[in-house]
C-alpha positions as a LaTeX table, in Angstrom:
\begin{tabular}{lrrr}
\hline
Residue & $x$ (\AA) & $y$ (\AA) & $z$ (\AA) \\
\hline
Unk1 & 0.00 & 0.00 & 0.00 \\
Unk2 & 2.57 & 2.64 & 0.78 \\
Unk3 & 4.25 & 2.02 & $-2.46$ \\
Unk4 & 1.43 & 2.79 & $-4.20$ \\
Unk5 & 0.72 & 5.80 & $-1.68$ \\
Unk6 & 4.13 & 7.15 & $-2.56$ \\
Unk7 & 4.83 & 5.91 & $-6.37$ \\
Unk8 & 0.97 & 7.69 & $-7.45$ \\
Unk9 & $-0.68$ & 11.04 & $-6.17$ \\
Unk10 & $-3.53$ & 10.54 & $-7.45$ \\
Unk11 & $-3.95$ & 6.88 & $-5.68$ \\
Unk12 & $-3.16$ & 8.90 & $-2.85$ \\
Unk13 & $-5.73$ & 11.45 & $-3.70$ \\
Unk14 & $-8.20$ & 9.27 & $-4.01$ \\
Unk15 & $-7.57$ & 7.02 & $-1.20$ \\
Unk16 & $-7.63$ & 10.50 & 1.42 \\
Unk17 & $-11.19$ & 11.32 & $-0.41$ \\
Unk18 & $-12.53$ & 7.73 & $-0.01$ \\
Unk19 & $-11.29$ & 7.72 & 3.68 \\
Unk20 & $-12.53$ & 11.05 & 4.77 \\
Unk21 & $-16.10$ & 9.96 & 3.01 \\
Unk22 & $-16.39$ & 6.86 & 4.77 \\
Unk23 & $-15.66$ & 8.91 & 8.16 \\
Unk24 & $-18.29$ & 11.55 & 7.23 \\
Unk25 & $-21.14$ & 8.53 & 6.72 \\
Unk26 & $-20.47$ & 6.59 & 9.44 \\
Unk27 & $-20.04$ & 9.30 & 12.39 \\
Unk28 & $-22.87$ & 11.49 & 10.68 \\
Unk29 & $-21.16$ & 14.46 & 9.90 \\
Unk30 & $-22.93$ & 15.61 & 6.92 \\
Unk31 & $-21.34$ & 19.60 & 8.07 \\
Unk32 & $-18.41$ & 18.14 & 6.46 \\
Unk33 & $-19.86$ & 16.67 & 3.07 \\
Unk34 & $-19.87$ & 20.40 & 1.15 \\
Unk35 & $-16.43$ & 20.71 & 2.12 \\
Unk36 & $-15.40$ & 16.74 & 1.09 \\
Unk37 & $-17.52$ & 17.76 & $-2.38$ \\
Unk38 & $-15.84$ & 20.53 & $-2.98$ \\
Unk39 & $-12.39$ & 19.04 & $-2.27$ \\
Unk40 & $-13.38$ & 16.46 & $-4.48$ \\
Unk41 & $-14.19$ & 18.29 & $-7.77$ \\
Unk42 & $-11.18$ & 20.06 & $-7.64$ \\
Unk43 & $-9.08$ & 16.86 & $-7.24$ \\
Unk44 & $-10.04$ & 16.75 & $-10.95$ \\
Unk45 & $-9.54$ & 12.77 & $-10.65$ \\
Unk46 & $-11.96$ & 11.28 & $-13.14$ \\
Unk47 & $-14.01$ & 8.41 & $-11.00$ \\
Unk48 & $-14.66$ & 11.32 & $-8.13$ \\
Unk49 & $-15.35$ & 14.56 & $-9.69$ \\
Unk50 & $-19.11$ & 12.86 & $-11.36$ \\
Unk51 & $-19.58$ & 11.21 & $-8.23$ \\
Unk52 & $-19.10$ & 14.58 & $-5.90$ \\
Unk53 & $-21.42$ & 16.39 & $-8.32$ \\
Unk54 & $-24.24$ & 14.21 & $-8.19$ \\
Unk55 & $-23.70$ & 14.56 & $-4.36$ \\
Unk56 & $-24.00$ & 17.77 & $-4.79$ \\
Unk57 & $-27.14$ & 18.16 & $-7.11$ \\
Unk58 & $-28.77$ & 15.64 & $-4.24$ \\
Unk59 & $-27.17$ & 17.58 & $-1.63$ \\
Unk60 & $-30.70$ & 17.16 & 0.71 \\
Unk61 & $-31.51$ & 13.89 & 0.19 \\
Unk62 & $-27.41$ & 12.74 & 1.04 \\
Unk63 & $-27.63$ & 14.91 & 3.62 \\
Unk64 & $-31.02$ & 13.04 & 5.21 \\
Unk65 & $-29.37$ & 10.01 & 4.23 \\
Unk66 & $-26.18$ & 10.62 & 6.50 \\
Unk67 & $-28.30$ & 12.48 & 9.44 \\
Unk68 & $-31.74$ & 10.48 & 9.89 \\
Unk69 & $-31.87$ & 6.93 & 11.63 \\
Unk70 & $-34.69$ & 5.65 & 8.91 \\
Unk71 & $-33.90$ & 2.73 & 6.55 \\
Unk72 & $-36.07$ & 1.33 & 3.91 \\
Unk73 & $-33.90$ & $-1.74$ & 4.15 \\
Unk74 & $-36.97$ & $-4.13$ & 5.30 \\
Unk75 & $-38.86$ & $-3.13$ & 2.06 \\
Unk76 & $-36.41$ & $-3.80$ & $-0.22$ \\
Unk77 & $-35.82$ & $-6.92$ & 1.39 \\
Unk78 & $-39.88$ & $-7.77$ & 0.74 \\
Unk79 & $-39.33$ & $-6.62$ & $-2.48$ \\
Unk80 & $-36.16$ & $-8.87$ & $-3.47$ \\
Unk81 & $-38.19$ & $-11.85$ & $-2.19$ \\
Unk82 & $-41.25$ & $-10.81$ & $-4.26$ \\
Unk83 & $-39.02$ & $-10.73$ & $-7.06$ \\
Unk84 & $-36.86$ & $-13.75$ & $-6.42$ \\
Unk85 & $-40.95$ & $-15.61$ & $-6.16$ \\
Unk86 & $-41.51$ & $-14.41$ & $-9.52$ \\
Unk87 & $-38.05$ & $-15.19$ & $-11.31$ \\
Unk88 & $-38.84$ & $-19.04$ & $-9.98$ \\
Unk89 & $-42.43$ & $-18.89$ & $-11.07$ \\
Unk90 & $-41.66$ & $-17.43$ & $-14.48$ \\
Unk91 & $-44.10$ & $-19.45$ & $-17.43$ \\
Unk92 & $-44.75$ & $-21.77$ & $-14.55$ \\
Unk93 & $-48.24$ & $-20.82$ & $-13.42$ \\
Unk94 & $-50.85$ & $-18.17$ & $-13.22$ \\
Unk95 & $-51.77$ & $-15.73$ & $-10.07$ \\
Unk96 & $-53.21$ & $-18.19$ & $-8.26$ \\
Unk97 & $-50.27$ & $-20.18$ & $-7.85$ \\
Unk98 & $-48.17$ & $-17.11$ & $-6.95$ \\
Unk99 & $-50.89$ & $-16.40$ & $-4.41$ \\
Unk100 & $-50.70$ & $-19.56$ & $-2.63$ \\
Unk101 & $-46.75$ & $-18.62$ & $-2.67$ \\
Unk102 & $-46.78$ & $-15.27$ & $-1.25$ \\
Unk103 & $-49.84$ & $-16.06$ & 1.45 \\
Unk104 & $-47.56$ & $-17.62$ & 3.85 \\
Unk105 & $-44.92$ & $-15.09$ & 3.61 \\
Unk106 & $-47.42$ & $-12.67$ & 3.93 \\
Unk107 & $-49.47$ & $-13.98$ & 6.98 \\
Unk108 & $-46.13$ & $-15.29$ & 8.42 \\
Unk109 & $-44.68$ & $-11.68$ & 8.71 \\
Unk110 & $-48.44$ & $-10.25$ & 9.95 \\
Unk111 & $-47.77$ & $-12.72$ & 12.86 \\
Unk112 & $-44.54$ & $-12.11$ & 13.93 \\
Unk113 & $-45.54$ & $-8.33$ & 14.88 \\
\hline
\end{tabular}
């Protein structure tokens, strides 16, 4: 690693960025994001500068992301299931097959609140 640190700035560069973003989402310190973005698009280093302006165009949304406690984790995970129901159902039968499928999933999880 510190070859490449010393033999490449811009590995360096990027490495700082990446490290410094990773610190600003996981101890919530979205006061620092303008300042990472802005560092960012003038580091001129092609993988970041898109990526820093996209933060910035979605600056309230990243900012909710890194600040509020919400997830919507549990309904993408209903949704991937749906989905993985479906792929294995594909041609295989009609609604009333994929019914019988999702019922117990369904009344399972209306249970287990």
């Amino acid at each position: 690693m510190d070859v490449l640190k010393q033999g490449s700035r811009e590995f360096a560069l990027m490495r700082s960025l990446a490290i410094r973003f990773r610190g600003i989402l996981r101890n919530g310190e979205s006061s620092k994001l303008e300042i990472w973005i802005d560092d960012a698009v003038s580091s001129g280093l092609a993988p970041m500068v898109p990526f820093a302006r996209v933060l910035h165009r979605d600056i309230d949304a990243v900012r909710n992301a890194i600040e509020l406690p919400w997830s919507n984790g549990q309904a993408e995970g209903q949704i991937n299931r749906l989905k993985t129901i479906k792929r294995a159902m594909y041609g295989r039968a009609g609604t009333e097959l994929l019914g019988a499928r999702m019922l117990p999933l369904i009344n399972n999880h209306h249970h287990t609140k």
